[in-house]
N, CA and C atoms as a LAMMPS dump frame, in Angstrom:
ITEM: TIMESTEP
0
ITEM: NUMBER OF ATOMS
504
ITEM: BOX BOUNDS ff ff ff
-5.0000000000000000e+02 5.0000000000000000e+02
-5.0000000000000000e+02 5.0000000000000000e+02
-5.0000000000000000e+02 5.0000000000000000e+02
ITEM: ATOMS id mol type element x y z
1 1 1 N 55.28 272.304 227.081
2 1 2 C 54.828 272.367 225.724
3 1 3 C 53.305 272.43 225.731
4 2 1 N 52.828 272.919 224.798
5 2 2 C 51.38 273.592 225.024
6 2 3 C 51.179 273.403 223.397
7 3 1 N 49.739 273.04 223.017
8 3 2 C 49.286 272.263 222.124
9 3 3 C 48.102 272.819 221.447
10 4 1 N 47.664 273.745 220.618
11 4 2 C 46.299 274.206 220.532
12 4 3 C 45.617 273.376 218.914
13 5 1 N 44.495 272.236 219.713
14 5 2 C 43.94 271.891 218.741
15 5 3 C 42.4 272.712 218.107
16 6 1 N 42.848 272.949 216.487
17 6 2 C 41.719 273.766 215.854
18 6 3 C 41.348 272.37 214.628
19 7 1 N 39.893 272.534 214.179
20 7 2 C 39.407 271.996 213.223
21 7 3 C 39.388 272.699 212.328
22 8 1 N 39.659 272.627 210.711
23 8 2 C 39.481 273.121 209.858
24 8 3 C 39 272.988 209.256
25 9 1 N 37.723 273.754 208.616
26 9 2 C 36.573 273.538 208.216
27 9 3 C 36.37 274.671 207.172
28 10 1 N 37.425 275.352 206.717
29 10 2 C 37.182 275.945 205.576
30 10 3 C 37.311 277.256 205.667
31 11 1 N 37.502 278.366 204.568
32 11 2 C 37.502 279.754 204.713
33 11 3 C 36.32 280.302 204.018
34 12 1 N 35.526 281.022 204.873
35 12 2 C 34.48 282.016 204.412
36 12 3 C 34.886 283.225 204.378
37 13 1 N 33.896 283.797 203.778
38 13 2 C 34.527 285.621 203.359
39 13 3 C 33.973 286.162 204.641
40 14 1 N 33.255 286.074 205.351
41 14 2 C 33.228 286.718 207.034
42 14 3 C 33.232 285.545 207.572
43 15 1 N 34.158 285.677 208.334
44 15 2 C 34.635 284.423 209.38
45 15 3 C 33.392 284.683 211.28
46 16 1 N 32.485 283.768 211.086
47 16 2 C 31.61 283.779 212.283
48 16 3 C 30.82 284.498 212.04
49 17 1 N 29.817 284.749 210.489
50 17 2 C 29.261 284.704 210.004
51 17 3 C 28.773 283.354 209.468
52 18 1 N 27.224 283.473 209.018
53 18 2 C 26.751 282.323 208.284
54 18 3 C 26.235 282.84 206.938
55 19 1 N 25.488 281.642 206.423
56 19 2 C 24.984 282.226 205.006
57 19 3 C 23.789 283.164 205.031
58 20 1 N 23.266 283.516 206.182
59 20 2 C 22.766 284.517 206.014
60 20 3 C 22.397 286.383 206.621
61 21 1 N 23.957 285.52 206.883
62 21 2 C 24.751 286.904 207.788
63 21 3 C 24.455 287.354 209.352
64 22 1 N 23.941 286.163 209.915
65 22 2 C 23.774 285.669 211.009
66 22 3 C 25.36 285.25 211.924
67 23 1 N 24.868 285.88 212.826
68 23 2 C 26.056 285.369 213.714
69 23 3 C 26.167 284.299 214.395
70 24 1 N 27.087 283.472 214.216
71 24 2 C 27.048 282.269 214.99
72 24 3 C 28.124 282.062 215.847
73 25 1 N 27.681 281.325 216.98
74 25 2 C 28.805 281.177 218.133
75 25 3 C 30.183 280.329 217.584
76 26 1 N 31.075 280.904 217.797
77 26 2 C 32.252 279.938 217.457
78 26 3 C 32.958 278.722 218.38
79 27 1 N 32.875 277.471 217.623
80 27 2 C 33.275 276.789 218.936
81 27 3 C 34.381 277.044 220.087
82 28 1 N 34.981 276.417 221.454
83 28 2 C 35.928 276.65 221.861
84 28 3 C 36.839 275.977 221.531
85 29 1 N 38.236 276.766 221.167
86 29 2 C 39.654 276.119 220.582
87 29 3 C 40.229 275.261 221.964
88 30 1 N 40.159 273.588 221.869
89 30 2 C 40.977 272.847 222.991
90 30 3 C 42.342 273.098 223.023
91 31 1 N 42.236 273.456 224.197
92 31 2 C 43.708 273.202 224.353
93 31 3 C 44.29 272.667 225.308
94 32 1 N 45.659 271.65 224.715
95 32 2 C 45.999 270.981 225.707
96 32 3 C 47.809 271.453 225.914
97 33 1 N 47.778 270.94 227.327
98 33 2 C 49.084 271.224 227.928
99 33 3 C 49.768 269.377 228.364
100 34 1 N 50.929 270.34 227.65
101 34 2 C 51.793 268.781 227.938
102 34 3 C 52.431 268.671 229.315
103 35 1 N 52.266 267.556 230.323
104 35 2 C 52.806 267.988 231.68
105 35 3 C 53.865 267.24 232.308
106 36 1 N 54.389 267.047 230.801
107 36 2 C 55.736 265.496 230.854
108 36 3 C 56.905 266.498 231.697
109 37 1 N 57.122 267.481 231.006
110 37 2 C 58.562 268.349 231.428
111 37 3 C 58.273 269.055 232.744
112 38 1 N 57.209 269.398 232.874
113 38 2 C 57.294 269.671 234.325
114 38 3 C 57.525 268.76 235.348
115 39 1 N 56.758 267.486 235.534
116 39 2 C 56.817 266.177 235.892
117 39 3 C 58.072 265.901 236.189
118 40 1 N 59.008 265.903 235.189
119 40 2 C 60.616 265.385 235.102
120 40 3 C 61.315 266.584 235.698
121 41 1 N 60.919 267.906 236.221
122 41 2 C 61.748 268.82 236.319
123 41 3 C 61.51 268.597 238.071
124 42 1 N 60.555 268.527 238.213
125 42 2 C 59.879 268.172 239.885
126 42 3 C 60.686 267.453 240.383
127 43 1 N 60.366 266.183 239.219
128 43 2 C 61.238 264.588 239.809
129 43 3 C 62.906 264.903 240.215
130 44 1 N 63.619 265.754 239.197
131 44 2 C 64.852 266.275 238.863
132 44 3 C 65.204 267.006 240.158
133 45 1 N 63.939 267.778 240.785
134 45 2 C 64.334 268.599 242.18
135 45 3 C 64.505 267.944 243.368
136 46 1 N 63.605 267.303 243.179
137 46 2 C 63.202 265.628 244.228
138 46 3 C 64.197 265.291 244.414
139 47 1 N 64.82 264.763 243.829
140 47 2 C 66.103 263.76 243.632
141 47 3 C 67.178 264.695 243.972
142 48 1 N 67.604 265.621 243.66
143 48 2 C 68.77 266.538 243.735
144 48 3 C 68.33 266.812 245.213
145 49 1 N 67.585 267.79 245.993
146 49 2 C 67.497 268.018 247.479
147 49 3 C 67.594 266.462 248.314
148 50 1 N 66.81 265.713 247.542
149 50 2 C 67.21 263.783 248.451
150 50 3 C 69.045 263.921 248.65
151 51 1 N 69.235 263.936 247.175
152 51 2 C 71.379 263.249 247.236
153 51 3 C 71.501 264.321 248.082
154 52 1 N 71.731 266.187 248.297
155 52 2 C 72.457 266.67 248.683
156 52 3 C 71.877 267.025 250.136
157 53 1 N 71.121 266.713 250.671
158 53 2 C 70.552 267.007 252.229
159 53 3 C 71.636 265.895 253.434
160 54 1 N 71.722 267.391 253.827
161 54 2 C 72.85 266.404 255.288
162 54 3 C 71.755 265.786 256.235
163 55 1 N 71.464 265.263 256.651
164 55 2 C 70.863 264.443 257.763
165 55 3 C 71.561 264.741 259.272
166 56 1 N 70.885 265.246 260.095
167 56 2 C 71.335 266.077 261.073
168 56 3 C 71.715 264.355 261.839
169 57 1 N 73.209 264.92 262.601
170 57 2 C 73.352 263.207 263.266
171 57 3 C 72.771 263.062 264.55
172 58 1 N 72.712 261.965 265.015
173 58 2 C 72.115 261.479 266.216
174 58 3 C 73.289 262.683 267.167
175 59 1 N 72.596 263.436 268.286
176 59 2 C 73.324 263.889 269.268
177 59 3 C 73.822 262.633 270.548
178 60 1 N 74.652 262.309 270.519
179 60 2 C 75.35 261.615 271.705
180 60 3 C 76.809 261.993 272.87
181 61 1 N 76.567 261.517 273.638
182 61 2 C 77.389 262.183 275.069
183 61 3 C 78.27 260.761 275.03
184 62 1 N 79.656 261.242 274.824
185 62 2 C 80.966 260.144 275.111
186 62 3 C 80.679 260.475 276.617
187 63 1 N 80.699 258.889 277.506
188 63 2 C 81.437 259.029 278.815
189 63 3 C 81.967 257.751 278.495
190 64 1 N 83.267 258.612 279.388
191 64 2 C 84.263 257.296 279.976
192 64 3 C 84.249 256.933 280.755
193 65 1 N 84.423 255.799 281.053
194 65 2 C 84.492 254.955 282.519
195 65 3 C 85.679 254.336 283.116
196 66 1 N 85.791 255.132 284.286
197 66 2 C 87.489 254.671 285.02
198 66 3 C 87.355 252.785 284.904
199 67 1 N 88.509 253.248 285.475
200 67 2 C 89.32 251.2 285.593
201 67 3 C 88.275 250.775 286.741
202 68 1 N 88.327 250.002 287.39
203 68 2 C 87.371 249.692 288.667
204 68 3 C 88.162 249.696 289.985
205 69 1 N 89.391 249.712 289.929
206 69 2 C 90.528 249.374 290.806
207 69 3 C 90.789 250.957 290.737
208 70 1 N 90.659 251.842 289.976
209 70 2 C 91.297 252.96 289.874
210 70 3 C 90.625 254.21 290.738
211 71 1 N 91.774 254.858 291.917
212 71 2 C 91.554 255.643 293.13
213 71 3 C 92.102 256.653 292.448
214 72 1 N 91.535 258.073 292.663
215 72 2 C 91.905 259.285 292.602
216 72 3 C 92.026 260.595 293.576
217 73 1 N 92.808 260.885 294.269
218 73 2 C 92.965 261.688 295.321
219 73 3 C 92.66 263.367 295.241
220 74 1 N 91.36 263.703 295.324
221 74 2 C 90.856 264.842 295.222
222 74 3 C 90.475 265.743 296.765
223 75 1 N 90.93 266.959 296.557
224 75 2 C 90.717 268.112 298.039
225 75 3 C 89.143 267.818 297.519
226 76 1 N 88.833 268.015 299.245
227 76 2 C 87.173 268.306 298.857
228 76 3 C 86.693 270.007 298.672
229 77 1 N 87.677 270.829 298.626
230 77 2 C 87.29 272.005 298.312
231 77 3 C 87.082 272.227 296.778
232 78 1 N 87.705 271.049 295.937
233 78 2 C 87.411 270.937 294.457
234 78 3 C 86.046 270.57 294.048
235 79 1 N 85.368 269.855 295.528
236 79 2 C 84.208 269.187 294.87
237 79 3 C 82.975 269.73 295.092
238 80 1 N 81.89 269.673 294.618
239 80 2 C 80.497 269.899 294.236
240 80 3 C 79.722 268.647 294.337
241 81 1 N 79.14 269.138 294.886
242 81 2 C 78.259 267.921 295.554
243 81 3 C 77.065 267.831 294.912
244 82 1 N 75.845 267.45 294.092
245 82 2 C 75.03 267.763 293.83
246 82 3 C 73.741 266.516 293.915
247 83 1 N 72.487 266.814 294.943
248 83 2 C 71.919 265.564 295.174
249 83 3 C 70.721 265.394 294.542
250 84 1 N 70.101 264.3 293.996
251 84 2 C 69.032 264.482 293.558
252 84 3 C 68.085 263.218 294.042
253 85 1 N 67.293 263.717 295.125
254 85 2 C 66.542 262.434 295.832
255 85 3 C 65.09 262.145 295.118
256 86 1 N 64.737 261.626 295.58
257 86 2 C 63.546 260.281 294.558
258 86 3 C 62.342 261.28 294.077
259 87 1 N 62.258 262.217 294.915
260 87 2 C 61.392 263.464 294.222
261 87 3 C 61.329 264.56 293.485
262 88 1 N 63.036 263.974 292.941
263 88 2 C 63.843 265.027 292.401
264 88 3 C 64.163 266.523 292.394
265 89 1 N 64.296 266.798 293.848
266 89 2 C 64.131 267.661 294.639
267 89 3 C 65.856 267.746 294.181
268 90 1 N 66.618 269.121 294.304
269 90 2 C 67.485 269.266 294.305
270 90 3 C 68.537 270.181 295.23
271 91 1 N 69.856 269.418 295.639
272 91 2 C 70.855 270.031 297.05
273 91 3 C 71.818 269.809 296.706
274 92 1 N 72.475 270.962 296.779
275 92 2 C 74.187 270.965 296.831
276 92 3 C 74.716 271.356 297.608
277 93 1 N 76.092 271.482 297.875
278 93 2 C 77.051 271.829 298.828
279 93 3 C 78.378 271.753 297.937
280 94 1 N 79.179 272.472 298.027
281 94 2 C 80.921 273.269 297.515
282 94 3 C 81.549 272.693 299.076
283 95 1 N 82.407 271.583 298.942
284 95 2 C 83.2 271.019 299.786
285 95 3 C 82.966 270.576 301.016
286 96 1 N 83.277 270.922 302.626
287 96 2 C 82.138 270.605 303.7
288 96 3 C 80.797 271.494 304.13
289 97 1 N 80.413 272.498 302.655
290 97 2 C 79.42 273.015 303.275
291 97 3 C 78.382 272.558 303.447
292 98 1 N 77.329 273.589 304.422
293 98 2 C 76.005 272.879 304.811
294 98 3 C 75.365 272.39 302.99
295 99 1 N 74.481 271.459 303.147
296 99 2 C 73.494 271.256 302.049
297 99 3 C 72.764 272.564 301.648
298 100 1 N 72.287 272.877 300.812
299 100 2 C 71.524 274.089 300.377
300 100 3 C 70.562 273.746 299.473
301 101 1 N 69.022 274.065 299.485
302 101 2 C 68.211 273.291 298.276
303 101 3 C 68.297 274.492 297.157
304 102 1 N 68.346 273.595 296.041
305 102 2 C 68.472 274.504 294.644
306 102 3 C 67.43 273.467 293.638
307 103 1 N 67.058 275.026 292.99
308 103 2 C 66.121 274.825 292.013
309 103 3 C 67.086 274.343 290.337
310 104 1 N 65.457 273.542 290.219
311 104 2 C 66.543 273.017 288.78
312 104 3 C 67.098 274.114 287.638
313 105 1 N 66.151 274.92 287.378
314 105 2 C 66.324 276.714 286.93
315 105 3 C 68.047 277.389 286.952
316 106 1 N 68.276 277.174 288.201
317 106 2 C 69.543 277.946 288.821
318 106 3 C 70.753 276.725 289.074
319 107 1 N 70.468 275.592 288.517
320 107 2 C 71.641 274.784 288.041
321 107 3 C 72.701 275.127 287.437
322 108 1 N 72.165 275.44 285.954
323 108 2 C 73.408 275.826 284.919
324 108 3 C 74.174 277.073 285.291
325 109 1 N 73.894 278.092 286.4
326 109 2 C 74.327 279.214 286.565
327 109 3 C 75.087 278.898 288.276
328 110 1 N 74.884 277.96 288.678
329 110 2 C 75.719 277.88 289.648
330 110 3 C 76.657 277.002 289.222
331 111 1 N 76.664 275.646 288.39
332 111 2 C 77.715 275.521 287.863
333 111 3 C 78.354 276.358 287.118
334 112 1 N 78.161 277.192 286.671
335 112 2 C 79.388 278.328 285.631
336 112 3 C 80.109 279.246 287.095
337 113 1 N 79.221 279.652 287.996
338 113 2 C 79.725 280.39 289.117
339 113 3 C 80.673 279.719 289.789
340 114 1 N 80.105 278.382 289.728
341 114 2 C 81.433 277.531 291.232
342 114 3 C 82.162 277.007 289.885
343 115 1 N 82.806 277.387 288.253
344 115 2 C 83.478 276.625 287.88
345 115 3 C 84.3 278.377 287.704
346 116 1 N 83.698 279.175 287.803
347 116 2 C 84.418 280.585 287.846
348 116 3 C 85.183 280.429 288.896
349 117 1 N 84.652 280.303 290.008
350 117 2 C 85.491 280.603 291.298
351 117 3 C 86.557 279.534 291.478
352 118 1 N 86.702 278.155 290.814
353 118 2 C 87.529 277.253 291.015
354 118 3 C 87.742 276.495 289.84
355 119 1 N 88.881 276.58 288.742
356 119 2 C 88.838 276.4 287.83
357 119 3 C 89.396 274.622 287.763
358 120 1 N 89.636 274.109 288.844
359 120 2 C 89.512 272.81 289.044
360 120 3 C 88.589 272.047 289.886
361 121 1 N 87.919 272.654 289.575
362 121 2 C 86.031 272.052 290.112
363 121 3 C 85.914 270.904 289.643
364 122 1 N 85.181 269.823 290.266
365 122 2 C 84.768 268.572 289.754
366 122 3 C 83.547 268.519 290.289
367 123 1 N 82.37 268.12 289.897
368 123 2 C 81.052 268.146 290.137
369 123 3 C 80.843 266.52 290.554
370 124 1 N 80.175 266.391 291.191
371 124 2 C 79.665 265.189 292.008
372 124 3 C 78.015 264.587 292.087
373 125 1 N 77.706 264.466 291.178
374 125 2 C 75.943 264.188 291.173
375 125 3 C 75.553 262.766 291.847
376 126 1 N 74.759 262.975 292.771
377 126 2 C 74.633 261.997 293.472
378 126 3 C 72.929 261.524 293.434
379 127 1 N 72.514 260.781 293.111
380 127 2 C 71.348 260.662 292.516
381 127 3 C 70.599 259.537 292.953
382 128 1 N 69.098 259.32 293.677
383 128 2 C 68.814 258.205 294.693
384 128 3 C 68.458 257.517 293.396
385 129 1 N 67.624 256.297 293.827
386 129 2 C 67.403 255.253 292.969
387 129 3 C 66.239 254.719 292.98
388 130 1 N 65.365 255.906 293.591
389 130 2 C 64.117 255.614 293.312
390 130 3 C 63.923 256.608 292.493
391 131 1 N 64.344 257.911 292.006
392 131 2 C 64.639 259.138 290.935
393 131 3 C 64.19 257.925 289.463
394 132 1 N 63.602 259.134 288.65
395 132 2 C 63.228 258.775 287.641
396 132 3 C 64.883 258.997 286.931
397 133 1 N 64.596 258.103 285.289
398 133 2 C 66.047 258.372 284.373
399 133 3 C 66.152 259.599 283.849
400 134 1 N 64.735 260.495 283.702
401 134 2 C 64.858 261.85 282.947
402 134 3 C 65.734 262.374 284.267
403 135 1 N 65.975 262.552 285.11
404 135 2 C 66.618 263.964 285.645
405 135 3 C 67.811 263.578 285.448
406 136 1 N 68.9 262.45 285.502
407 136 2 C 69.92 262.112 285.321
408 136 3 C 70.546 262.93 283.789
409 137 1 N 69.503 262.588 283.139
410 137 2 C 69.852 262.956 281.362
411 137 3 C 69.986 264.561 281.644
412 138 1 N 69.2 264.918 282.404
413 138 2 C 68.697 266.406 282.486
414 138 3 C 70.004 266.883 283.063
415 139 1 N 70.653 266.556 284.027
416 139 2 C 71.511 267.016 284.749
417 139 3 C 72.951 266.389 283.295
418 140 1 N 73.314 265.992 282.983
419 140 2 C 74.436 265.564 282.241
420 140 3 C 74.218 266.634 281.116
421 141 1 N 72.779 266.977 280.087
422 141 2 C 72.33 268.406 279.604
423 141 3 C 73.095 269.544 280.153
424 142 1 N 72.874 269.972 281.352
425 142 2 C 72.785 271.173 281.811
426 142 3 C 74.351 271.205 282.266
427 143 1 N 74.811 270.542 282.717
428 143 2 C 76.478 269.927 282.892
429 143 3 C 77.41 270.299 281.814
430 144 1 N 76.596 269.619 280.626
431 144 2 C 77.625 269.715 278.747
432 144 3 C 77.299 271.477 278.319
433 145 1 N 75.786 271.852 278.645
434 145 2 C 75.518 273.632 278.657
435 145 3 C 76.578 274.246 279.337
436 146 1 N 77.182 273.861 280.558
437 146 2 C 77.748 274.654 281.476
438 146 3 C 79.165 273.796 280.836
439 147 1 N 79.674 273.64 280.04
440 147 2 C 80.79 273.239 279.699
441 147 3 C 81.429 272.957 280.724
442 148 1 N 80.947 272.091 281.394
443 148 2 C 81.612 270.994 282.697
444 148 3 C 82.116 269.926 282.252
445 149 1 N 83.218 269.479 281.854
446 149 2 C 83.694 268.269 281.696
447 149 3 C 84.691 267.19 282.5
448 150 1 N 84.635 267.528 283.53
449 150 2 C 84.786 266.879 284.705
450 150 3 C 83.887 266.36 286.067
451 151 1 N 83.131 265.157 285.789
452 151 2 C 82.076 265.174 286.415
453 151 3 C 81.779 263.108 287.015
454 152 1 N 80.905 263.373 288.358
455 152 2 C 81.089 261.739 288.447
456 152 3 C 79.278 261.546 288.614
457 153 1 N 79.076 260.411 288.075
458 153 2 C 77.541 260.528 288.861
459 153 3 C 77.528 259.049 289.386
460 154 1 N 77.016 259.102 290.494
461 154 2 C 76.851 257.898 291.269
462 154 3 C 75.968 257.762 292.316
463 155 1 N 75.286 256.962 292.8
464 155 2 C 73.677 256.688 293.478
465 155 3 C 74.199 257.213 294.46
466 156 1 N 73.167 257.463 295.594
467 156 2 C 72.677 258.257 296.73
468 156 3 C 73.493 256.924 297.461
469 157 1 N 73.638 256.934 298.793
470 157 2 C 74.02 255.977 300.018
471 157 3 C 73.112 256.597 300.898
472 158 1 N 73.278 255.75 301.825
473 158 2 C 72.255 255.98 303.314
474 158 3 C 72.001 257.22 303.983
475 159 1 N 73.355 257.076 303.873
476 159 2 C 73.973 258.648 304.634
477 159 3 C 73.653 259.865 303.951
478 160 1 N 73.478 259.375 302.498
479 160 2 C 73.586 260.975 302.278
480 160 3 C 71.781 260.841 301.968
481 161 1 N 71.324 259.649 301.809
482 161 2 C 69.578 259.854 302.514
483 161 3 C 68.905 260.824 302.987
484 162 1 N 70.128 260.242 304.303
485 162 2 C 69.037 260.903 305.115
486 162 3 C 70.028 262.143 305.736
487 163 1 N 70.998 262.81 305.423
488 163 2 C 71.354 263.816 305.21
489 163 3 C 70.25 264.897 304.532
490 164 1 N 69.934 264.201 303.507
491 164 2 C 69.146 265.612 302.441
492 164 3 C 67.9 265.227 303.394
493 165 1 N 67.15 264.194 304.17
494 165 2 C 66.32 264.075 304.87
495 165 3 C 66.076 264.877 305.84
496 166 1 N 67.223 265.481 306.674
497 166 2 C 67.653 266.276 307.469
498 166 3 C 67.308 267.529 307.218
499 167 1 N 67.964 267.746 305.989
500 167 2 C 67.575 269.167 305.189
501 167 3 C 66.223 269.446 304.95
502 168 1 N 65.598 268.737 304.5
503 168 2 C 63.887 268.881 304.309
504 168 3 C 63.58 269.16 305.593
């Protein structure tokens, strides 16, 4: 709503004229704007995008955790070995093969390859414990990318130490 205040001060026979036919400046007409309805229409948008906005949810990874007593009898030609020592240097091996170092890059594409070639693949991440927590997260990432859902992760042992020690 918009408001134009004028003073009225009378009608002359030339309007911005004077009495002696002089021109005179005419004042400026105020005008005011009402800024209630816009205000409430803002507030009205405010409020409507607040109620109807989904809130993106927290992303979280279900794992389950076997019984503690509970043994499972797997060929090692099913398994994938995958190591990640304290420098987070990365080695795998597909059943008794030699170790092989792999880049973190060419992860997600060798899991899709060794889950092509063996559609009962189980992946094996073996991870030392002086390794920081980001590569763990990183590798369970690139695991859920490669739609791997069969997978164990569990710390490095001695052996396999100094196995990847070997390899270096």
């Amino acid at each position: 709503m918009s408001d134009v205040v004028v003073a009225d001060k009378g009608k002359s026979a030339h309007p911005g004229r004077g009495l002696l036919g002089l021109t005179r400046k005419s004042k400026r007409v105020g005008v005011r704007v009402d800024m209630t309805p816009m205000v409430d229409i803002a507030f009205l948008l405010l409020i409507f995008f607040m109620v109807t906005t989904v809130f993106r949810r927290p992303l979280a990874m279900e794992v389950n955790l076997p019984e503690p007593d509970a043994r499972v009898e797997v060929p090692e030609s099913n398994v994938m070995t995958v190591y990640v020592d304290k420098d987070e240097a990365l080695f795998t091996r597909t059943g008794r093969s030699p170790l092989q170092p792999l880049a973190w890059g060419d992860l997600r594409a060798t899991f899709e390859s060794g889950a092509a070639a063996n559609p009962n693949l189980i992946v094996l991440v073996k991870i030392s414990r002086g390794a920081r927590y980001e590569p763990m997260v990183d590798m369970m990432d690139v695991l859920e990318d490669a739609k791997m859902q069969r997978f164990s992760l569990v710390e490095m042992k001695d052996a396999d130490v100094a196995a990847v020690a070997a390899v270096r």
